[in-house]
Structure formats: C-alpha cells, structure tokens
C-alpha positions as CSV (number, residue, x, y, z in Angstrom):
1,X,23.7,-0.3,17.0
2,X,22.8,0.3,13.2
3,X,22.2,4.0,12.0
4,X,20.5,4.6,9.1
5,X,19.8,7.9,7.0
6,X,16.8,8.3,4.7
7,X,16.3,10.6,2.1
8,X,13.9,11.0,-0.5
9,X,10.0,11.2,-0.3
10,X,8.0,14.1,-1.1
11,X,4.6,15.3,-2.7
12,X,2.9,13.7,-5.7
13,X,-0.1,13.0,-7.6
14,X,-2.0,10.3,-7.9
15,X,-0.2,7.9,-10.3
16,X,3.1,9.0,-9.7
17,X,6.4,7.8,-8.0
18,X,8.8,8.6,-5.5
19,X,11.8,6.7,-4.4
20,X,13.1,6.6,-0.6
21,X,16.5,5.7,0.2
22,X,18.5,4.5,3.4
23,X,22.0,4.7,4.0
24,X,22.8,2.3,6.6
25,X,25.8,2.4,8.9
26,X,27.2,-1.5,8.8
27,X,27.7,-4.3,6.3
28,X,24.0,-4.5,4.8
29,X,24.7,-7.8,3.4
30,X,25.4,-9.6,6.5
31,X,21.6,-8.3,7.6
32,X,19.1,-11.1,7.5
33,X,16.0,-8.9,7.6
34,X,15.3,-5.4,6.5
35,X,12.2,-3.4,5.2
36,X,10.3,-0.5,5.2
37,X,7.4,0.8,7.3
38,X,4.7,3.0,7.4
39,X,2.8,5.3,9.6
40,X,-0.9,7.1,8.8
41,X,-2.1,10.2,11.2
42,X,-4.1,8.1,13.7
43,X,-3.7,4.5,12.5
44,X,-0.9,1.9,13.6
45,X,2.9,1.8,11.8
46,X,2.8,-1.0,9.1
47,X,5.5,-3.0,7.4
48,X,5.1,-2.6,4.0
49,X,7.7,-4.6,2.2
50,X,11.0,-6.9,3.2
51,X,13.7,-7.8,2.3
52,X,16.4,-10.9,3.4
53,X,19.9,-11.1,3.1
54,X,19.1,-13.4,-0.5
55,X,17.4,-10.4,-2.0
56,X,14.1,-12.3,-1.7
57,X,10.9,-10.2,-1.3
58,X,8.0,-9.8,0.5
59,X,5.3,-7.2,0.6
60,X,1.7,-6.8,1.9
61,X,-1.2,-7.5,-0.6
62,X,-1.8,-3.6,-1.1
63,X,1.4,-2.6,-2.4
64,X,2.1,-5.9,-4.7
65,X,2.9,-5.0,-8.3
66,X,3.6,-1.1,-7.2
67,X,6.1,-0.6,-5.2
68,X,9.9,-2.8,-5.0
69,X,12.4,-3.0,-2.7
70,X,15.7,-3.2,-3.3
71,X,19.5,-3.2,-1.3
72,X,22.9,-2.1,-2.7
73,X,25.5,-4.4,-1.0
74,X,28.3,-2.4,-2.2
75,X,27.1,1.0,-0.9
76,X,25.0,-0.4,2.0
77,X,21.9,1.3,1.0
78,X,18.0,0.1,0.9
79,X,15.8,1.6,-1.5
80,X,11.7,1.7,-1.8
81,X,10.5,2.4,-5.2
82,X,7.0,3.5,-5.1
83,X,5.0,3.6,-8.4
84,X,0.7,4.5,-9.1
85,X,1.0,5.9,-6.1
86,X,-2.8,6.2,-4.1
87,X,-3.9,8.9,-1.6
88,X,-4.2,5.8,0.6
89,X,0.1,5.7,0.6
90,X,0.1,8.5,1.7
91,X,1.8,8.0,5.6
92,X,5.8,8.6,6.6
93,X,7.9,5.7,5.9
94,X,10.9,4.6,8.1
95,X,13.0,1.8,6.9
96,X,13.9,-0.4,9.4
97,X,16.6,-3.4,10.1
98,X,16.2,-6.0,12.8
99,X,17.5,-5.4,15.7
100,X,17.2,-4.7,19.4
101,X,16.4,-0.8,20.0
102,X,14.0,1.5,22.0
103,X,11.4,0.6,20.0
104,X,10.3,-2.6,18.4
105,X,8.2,-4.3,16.3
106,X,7.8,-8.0,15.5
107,X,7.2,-8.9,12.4
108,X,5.8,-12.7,11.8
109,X,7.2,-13.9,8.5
110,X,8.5,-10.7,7.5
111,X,11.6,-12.0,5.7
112,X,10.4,-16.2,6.3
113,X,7.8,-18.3,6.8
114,X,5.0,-17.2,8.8
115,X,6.4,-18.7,12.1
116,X,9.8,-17.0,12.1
117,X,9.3,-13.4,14.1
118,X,11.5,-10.3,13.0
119,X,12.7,-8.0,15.4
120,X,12.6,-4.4,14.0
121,X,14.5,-2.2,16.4
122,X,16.6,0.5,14.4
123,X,14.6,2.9,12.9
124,X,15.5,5.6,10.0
125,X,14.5,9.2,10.9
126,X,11.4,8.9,9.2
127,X,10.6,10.4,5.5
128,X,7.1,11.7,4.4
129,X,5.1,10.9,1.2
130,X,2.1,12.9,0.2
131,X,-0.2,12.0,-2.6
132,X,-3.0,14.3,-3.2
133,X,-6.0,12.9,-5.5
C-alpha cells in the first residue's frame, strides 16, 4: 500500500497559481503511472494530468499549456503546477498512483497509448483550490 500526503492548494484569482504537492511513501521512480485528479460539487472526479516513470506527460485538452506536472525521484514527491487559473479549476485535487485500493479508477491511456488502462487505487487526502472570478 502507497501513502501519500498532499499539501498545498488554496484560494486565488482568476489568473493566478497555486502549486499542490504529494509526498509519497515508496520509491516514486519505480512507479509506472501517477497523476493528479479532480473533483467539482456535483460532477464526476477527472484525471487531469499524468505522469510515467520516463517523466513523459499527458494532460486533458483543458489544462494543456497551464498547468505541469512534475516528480522528484530523490525526495519521492509529485507536484501540480497550476498557472491562469479559471473559476472552472476550481474542484479538490487528489493525486493519485496506480494501484489496487478501495477505490479505483481506470484510466485508458493515462500514462500510454490509448489501449493500455491505469489502475488508480491510492488516493492523497484530497487538497482544495478555489478561484473566484
């Protein structure tokens, strides 16, 4: 079982930044698939962007050019930096490693090609971002 530890978040403006991190228990470079998720009042938890074990990226169309992921091998951390922030971001984010867990979520082509399904099942505690207009 793989802990992890957020910190970070907060409450912005439109247009600014905040930048979420997650300490994970465990050698994060051995971890093929990590990322970070979302979750709106009312609406469906989303992964927002991925990362593999390479350091190569992915991210859903309405993030692209405004927010990064990134991992610290030495200190095992993940990191989500979130710039031109919209009211629409606002949500909790949880980052996320694959993994079995008590809850899951599969994620087609989330650190691969569109066939190859990522199982999301350790969750950080959850971290929420506000962004008022």
């Amino acid at each position: 079982q793989v802990h992890l530890v957020q910190s970070g978040g907060g409450a912005v403006q439109a247009g600014g930044f905040l930048r979420l991190s997650c300490a994970v228990s465990g050698n994060i470079y051995s971890m093929d698939c990590m990322g970070w998720f979302r979750q709106a009042p009312g609406k469906e938890r989303e992964g927002v962007a991925f990362i593999n074990a390479d350091g190569r990226t992915n991210y859903i169309d309405s993030v692209k050019g405004r927010f990064h992921i990134s991992k610290d091998n030495a200190n095992n951390t993940l990191y989500l930096q979130m710039n031109s922030l919209k009211p629409e971001d606002a949500a909790f984010y949880y980052c996320a490693a694959e993994g079995g867990g008590a809850r899951v979520l599969v994620v087609p082509g989330a650190c691969g090609n569109s066939w190859q399904r990522t199982v999301f099942g350790n969750w950080g505690q959850g971290t929420q971002a506000t962004v008022s207009s």
